[in-house]
C-alpha positions in Angstrom: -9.7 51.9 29.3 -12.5 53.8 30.1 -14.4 51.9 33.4 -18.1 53.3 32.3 -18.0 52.2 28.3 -16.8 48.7 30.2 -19.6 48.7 32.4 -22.1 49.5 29.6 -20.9 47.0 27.1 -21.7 44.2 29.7 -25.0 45.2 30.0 -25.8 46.2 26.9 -24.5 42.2 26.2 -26.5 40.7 29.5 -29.1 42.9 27.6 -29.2 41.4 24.5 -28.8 38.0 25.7 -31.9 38.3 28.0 -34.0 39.3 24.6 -32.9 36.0 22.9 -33.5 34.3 26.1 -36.8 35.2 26.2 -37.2 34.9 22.2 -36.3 31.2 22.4 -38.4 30.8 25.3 -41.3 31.9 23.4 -40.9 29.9 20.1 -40.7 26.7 22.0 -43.5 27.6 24.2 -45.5 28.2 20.3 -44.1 25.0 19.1 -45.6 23.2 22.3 -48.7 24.8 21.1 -48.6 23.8 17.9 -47.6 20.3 19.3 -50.9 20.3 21.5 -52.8 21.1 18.4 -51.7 18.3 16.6 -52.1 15.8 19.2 -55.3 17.5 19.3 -56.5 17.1 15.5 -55.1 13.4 15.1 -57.0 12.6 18.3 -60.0 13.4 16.6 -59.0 13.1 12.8 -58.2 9.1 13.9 -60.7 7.9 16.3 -62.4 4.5 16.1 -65.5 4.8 17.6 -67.2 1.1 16.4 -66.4 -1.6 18.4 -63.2 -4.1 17.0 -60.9 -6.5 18.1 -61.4 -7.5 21.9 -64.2 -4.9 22.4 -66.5 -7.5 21.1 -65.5 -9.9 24.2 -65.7 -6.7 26.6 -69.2 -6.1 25.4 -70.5 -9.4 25.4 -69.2 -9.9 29.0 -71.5 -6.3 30.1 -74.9 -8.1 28.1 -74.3 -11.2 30.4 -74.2 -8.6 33.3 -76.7 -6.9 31.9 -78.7 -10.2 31.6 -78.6 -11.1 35.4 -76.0 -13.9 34.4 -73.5 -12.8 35.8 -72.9 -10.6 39.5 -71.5 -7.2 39.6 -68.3 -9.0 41.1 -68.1 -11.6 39.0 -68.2 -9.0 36.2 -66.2 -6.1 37.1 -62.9 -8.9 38.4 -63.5 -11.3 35.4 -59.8 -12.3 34.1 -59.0 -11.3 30.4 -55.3 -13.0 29.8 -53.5 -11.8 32.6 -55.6 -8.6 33.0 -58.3 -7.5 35.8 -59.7 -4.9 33.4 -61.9 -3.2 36.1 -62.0 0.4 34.7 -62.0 -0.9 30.6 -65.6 -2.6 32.3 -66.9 0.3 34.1 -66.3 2.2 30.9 -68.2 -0.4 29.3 -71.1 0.0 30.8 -71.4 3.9 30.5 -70.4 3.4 26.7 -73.1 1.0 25.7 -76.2 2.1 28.1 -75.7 6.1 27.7 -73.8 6.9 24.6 -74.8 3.6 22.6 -71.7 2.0 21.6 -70.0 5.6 19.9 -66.6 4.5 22.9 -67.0 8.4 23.5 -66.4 7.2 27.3 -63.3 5.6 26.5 -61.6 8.8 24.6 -63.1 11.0 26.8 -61.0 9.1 30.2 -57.5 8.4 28.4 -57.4 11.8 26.9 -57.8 13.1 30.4 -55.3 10.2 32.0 -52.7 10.9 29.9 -53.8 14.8 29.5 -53.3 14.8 33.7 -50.3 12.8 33.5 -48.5 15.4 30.9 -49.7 18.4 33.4 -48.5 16.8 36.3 -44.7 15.7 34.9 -44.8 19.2 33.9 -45.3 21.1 37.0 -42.5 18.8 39.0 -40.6 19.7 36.0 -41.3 23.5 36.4 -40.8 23.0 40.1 -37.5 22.1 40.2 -36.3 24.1 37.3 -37.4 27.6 38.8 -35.4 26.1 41.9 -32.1 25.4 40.2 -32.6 28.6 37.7 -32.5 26.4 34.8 -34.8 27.5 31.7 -38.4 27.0 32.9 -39.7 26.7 28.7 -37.6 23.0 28.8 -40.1 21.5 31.0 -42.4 21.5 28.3 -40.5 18.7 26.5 -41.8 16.4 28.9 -45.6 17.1 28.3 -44.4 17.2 24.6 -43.2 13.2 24.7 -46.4 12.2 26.5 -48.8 13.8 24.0 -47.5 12.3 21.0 -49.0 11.3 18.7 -47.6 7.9 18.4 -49.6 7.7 21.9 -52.8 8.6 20.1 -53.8 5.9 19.5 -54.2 5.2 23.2 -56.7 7.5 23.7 -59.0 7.2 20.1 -58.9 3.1 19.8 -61.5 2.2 23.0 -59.4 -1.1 23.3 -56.0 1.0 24.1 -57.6 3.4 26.5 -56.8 0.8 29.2 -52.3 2.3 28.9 -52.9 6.0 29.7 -55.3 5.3 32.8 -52.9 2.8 34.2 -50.1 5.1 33.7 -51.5 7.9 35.1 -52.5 6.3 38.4 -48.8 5.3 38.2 -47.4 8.3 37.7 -49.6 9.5 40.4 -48.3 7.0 43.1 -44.9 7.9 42.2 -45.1 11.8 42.6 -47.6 11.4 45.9 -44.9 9.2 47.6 -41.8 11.6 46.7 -43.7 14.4 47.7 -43.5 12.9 51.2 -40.1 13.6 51.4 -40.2 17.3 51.6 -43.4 17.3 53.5 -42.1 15.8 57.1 -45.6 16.7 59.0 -47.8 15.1 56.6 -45.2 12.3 55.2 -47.2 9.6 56.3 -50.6 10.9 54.5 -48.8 11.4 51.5 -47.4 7.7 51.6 -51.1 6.8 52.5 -52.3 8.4 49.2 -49.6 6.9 47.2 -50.6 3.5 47.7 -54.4 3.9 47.4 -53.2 5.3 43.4 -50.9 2.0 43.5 -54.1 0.0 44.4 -56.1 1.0 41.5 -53.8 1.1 38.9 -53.3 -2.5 38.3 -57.1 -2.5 37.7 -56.6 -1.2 34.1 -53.9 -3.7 33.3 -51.4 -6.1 34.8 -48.5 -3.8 33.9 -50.0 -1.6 37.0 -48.7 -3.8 39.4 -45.1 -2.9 38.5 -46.2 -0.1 40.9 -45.5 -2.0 44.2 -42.0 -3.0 43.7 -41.4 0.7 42.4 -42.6 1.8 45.6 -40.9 -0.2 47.2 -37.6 0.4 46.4 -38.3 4.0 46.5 -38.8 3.9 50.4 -35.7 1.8 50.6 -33.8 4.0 48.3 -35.1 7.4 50.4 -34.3 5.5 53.6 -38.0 5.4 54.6 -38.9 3.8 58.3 -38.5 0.0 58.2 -42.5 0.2 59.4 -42.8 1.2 55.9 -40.8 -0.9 54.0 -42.7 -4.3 55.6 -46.0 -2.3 55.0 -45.3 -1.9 50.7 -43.6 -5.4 50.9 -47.0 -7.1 52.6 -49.6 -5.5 50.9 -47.7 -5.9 47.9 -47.0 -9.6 47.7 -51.0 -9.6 49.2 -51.8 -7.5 46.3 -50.2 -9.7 43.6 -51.4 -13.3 45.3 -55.1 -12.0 44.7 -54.4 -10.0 41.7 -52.8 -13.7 40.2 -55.6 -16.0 41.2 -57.6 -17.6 38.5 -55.6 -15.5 35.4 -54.2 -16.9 32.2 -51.4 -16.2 30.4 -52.1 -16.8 27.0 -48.9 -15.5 25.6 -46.5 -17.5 27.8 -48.4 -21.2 28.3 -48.5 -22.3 24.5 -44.6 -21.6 24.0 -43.6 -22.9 27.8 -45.8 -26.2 26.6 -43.5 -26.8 24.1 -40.4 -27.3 26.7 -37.8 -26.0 28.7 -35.2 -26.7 26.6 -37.1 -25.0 23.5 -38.1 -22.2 26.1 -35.1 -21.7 27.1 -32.8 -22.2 23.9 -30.7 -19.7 22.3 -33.4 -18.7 19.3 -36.1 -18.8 21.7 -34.2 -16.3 23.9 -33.0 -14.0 21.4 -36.2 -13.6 19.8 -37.6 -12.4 23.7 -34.3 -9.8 23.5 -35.0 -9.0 20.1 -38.5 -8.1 21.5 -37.4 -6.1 24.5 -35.1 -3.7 22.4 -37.8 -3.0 19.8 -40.0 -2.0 22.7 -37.6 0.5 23.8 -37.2 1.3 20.5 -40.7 2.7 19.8 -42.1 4.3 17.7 -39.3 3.9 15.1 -39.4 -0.1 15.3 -42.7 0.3 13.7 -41.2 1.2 10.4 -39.5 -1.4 8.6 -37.2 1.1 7.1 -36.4 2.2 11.2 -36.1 -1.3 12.9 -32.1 -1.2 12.9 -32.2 2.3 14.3 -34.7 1.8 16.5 -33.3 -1.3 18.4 -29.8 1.0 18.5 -31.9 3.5 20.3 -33.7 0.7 22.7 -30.3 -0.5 23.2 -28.6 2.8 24.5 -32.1 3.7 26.3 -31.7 0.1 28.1 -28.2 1.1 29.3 -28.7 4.6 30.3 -31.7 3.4 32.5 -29.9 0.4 34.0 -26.7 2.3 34.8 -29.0 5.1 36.2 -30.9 2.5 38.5 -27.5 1.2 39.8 -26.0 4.3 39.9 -29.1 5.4 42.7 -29.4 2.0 44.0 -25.6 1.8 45.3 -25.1 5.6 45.9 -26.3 9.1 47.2 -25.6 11.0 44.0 -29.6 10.5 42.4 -31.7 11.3 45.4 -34.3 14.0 45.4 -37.5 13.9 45.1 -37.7 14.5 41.3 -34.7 12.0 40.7 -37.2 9.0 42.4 -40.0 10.3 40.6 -37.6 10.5 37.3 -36.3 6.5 38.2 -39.6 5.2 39.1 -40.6 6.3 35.6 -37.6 4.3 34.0 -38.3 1.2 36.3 -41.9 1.5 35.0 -40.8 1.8 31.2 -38.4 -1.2 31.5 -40.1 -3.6 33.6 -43.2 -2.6 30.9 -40.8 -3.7 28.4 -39.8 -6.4 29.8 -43.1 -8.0 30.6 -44.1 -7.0 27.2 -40.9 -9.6 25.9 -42.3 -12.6 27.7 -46.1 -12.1 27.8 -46.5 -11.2 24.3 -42.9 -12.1 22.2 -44.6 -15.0 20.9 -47.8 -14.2 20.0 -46.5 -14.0 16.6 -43.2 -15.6 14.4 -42.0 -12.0 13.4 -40.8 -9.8 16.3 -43.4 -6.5 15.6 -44.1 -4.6 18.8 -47.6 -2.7 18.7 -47.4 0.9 18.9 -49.8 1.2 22.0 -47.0 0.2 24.1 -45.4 3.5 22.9 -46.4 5.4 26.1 -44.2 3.2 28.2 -41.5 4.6 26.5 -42.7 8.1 26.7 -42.4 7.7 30.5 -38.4 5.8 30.4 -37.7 9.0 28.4 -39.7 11.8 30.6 -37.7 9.8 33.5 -34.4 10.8 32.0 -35.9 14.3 31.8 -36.3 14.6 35.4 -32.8 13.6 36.3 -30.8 15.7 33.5 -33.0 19.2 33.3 -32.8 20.2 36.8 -28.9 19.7 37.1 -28.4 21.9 33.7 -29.3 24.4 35.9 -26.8 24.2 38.3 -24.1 23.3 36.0 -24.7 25.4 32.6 -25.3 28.8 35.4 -25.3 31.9 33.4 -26.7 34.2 30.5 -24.5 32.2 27.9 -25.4 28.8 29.5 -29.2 29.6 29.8 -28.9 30.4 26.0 -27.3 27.3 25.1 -30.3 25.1 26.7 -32.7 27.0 25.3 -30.7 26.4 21.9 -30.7 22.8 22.7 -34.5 22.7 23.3 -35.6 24.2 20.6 -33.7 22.0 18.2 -35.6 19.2 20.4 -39.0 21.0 20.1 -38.7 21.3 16.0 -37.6 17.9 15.9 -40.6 16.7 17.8 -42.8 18.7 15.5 -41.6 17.1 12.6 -41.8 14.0 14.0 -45.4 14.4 15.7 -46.9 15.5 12.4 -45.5 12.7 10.5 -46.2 10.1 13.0 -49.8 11.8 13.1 -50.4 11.3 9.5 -49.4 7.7 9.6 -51.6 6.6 12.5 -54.4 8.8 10.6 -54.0 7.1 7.5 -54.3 3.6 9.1 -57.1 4.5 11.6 -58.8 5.6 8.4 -59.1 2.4 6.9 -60.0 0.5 9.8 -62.5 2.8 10.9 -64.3 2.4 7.6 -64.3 -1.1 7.7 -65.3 -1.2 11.4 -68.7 1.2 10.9 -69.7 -0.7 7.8 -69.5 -3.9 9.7 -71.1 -2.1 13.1 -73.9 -1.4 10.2 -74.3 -5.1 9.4 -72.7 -4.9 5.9 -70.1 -7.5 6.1 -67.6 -8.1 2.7 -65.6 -11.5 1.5 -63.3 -11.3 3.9 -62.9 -9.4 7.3 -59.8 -8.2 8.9 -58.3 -9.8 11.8 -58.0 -6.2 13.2 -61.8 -5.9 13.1 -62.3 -9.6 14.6 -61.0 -12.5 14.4 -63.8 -14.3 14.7 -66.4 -12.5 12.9 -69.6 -14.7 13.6 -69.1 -14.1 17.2 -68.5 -10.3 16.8 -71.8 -10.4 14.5 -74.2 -11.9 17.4 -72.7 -9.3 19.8 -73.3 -6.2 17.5 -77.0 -7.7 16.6 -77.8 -8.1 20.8 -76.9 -4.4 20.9 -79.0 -3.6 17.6 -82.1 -5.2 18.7 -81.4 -4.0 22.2 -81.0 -0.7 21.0 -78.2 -0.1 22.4 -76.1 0.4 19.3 -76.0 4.3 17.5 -76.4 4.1 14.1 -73.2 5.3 11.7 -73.1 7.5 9.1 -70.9 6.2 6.5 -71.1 5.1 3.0 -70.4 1.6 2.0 -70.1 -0.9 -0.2 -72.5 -3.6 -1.5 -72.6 -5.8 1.5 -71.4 -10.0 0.6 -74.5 -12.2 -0.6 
């Protein structure tokens, strides 16, 4: 056989394949795009920029500040449930007193949390990939899950804003204390600035203070200095001993008054699981037509993280920096769900998990991310591996698409409606009968908007309604 016409079939072949690799490369990196886009025009096309639901109660806690009647203290630490919504109060104040009540405050921080978060998963992504030779383009999935549009509504709905900017100062903590592992010299002022993010994120929500045991084990996990482990452990339990005082849990008191054994019975206890797999099973448990599905996919995500989180607890097989990062983000996605199940399972008699809580499973899935794409590199080596990933992803990519514009048009649809409703009630016009999204008690929402009206405090809308109720 003749040596050269070998030679120059294989690289003619490496030639060909390098042109497809870079082909699929570029159309996912144009779906991502197109991805961005869309999370992009839903985050616009769906914002609800009048005040609803549990904005009324955040506003009418800023006039009593406002008033003198209450300190800044008193203001900013004031329990709501089981939540110290510090940031949700600072963001307050800049949304009534300089843009009038339009929550253009709100979007404009949670579209930059969760825009931050997305970038930063995204460059440990890239990171590691370019390391291990595996197909840089994947990485993009990760920013991909975090900027769905199911976790829109996190960003456009003031109320929500509070997820993304806990989860980014999260995500933040997590990254900051891996990085200490591959930075020996400055280890210590990485850990530093790792739990300064862990400090502030519970101040968006209660869910923040997941952070701490995360942390924790982390530093056990990477075999950190004892000095370290009593230092996350102490401020820690400090951290939740204040954080605690003086809150209420309104979704766990009413159903624990009823009993222990009613608490604790069979029915009571499946309807909690029930609860916990429907979170994991987001955003398809939101469709009636999904719920079965979605719970199957709760269910498997439930095992793959717990085997995962045993699997690095009890061995050295998951330990780099970008496998921590990857588990942190599970623990964070199933402790969310879990506190999600106890605090708020009983709210109502059906089990319906709100969508919001979508970005907690964004992150369980970007965890997974972290812990398979990096070792497709070592394992699928090669021109005809390389291929197959990029394969792989862009079948992922499409699907995403699909799924973000349909999602999208859904949340846009809804948003629609209760917008609407919301500006002609902002504008005084109130009809027979006002939804429980907009308030549930609509004579106290009333006096709130008509402080902020005769304040003047409160932008006027323009949007055509209907003959108000007489």
């Amino acid at each position: 056989m003749n040596t050269r016409a070998v030679k120059a079939g294989i690289i003619t072949g490496v030639g060909k394949d390098s042109s497809l690799l870079k082909a699929l490369s570029a159309t996912i990196a144009l779906i991502a795009v197109m991805y961005f886009a869309a999370f992009g025009f839903f985050l616009f096309k769906a914002a609800i920029t009048s005040p609803i639901s549990d904005m009324f109660r955040y506003i009418s806690d800023y006039l009593l500040f406002r008033d003198g009647k209450l300190g800044l203290i008193d203001y900013l630490w004031k329990p709501h449930g089981e939540h110290h919504l510090v940031w949700i109060r600072l963001l307050t104040w800049a949304d009534v007193e300089i843009f009038h009540t339009q929550a253009i405050p709100f979007i404009a921080a949670a579209t930059v949390a969760i825009s931050l978060t997305a970038a930063l998963v995204w460059y440990k992504l890239w990171g590691a990939e370019g390391r291990v030779g595996a197909a840089s383009s994947l990485a993009l999935l990760a920013p991909m899950l975090i900027l769905s549009t199911a976790n829109v509504v996190d960003c456009n709905v003031p109320i929500n804003t509070t997820y993304p900017i806990t989860v980014a100062w999260v995500v933040l903590a997590l990254v900051l204390f891996a990085h200490a592992d591959s930075s020996a010299q400055h280890a210590n002022y990485w850990r530093v600035g790792a739990m300064l993010a862990a400090s502030v994120a519970p101040l968006g929500m209660a869910a923040g203070l997941l952070v701490w045991p995360i942390l924790f084990w982390m530093a056990w996990q990477g075999q950190v200095n004892r000095r370290w482990l009593v230092v996350l452990g102490g401020i820690g339990l400090i951290y939740f001993a204040i954080y605690l005082q003086d809150v209420y849990f309104f979704g766990i008191v009413p159903t624990w008054e009823k009993g222990t054994e009613f608490y604790l019975g069979l029915g009571h206890l499946g309807k909690l699981v029930d609860y916990f797999f429907s979170f994991l099973g987001l955003p398809f448990t939101r469709d009636p037509r999904l719920g079965f599905v979605g719970r199957i996919v709760g269910l498997l995500l439930f095992l793959a993280g717990l085997s995962v989180i045993l699997i690095a607890t009890f061995s050295n097989r998951l330990s780099t920096p970008l496998d921590r990062i990857g588990i942190g983000m599970i623990l964070l996605g199933l402790g969310s769900a879990a506190l999600a199940s106890v605090g708020r399972g009983d709210l109502i008699e059906e089990v319906k998990v709100p969508v919001r809580y979508t970005i907690f499973v964004a992150m369980l899935q970007v965890g997974f991310l972290c812990l398979l794409l990096p070792r497709l590199g070592h394992r699928v080596a090669g021109p005809g591996g390389r291929l197959w990933q990029q394969a792989v992803g862009l079948l992922l990519a499409c699907l995403l698409l699909v799924l973000q514009i349909f999602v999208g048009r859904s949340a846009e649809q809804i948003a629609s409606a209760i917008s609407e409703e919301a500006d002609c009630f902002a504008q005084g016009i109130r009809y027979a009968e006002v939804s429980h999204t907009i308030s549930p008690t609509p004579e106290v929402a009333q006096s709130v908007l008509v402080a902020l009206r005769e304040s003047g405090l409160l932008a006027p809308k323009t949007v055509r309604c209907a003959a108000p109720l007489r």
